[in-house]
C-alpha positions in Angstrom: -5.3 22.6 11.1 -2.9 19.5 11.2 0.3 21.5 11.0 1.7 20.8 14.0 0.0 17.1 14.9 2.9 15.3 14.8 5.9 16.9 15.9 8.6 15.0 17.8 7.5 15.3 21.4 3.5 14.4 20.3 5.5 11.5 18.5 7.3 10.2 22.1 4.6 10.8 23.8 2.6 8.6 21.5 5.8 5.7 21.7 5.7 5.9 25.5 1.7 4.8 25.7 2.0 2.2 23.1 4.6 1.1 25.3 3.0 0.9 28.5 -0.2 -0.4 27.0 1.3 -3.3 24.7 4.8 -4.0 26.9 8.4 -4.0 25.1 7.4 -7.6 23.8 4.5 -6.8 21.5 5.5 -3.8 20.2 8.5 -4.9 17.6 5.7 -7.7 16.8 3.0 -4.8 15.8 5.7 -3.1 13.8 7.0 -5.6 11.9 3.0 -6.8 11.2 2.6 -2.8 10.4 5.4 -2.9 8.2 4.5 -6.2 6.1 0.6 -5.0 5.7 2.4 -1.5 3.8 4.3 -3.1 1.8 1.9 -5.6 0.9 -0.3 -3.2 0.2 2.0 -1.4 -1.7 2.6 -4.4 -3.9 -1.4 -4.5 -5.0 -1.1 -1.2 -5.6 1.6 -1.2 -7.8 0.2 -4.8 -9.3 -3.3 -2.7 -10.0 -1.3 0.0 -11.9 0.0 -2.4 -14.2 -3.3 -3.7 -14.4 -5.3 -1.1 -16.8 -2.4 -0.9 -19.0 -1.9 -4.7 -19.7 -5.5 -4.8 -20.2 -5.8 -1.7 -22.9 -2.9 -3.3 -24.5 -5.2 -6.8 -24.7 -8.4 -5.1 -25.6 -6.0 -3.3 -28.6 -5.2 -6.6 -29.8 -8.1 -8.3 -29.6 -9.4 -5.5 -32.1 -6.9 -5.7 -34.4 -8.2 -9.4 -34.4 -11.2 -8.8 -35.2 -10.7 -6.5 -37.7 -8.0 -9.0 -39.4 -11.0 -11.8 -39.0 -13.4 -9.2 -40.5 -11.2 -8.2 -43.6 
């Protein structure tokens, strides 16, 4: 169904409207905001894989705690 969506002339096409709707000035501005929000939200995800493991690891020690504590 999406095979062939984006192939290069679909892609031009695409570049020439954006550029005659948001003029040659806006346009590096949009990609370079496009480009910051990506990586940015590449960085969370990458932050929120980290996450799960750092809190296993906590919830592991905080047992071994308690069973220290306990024993």
């Amino acid at each position: 169904m999406l095979e062939g969506l984006f192939q290069p002339t679909h892609l031009l096409l695409i570049l020439g409207i954006a550029l005659l709707v948001l003029g040659p000035k806006k346009l590096p501005e949009l990609g370079k905001g496009l480009g910051e929000s990506i990586r940015g939200f590449k960085s969370a995800m990458a932050a929120r894989e980290d996450e799960p493991v750092a809190t296993k690891a906590a919830i592991e020690a905080d047992q071994g705690d308690r069973e220290t504590k306990r024993g």
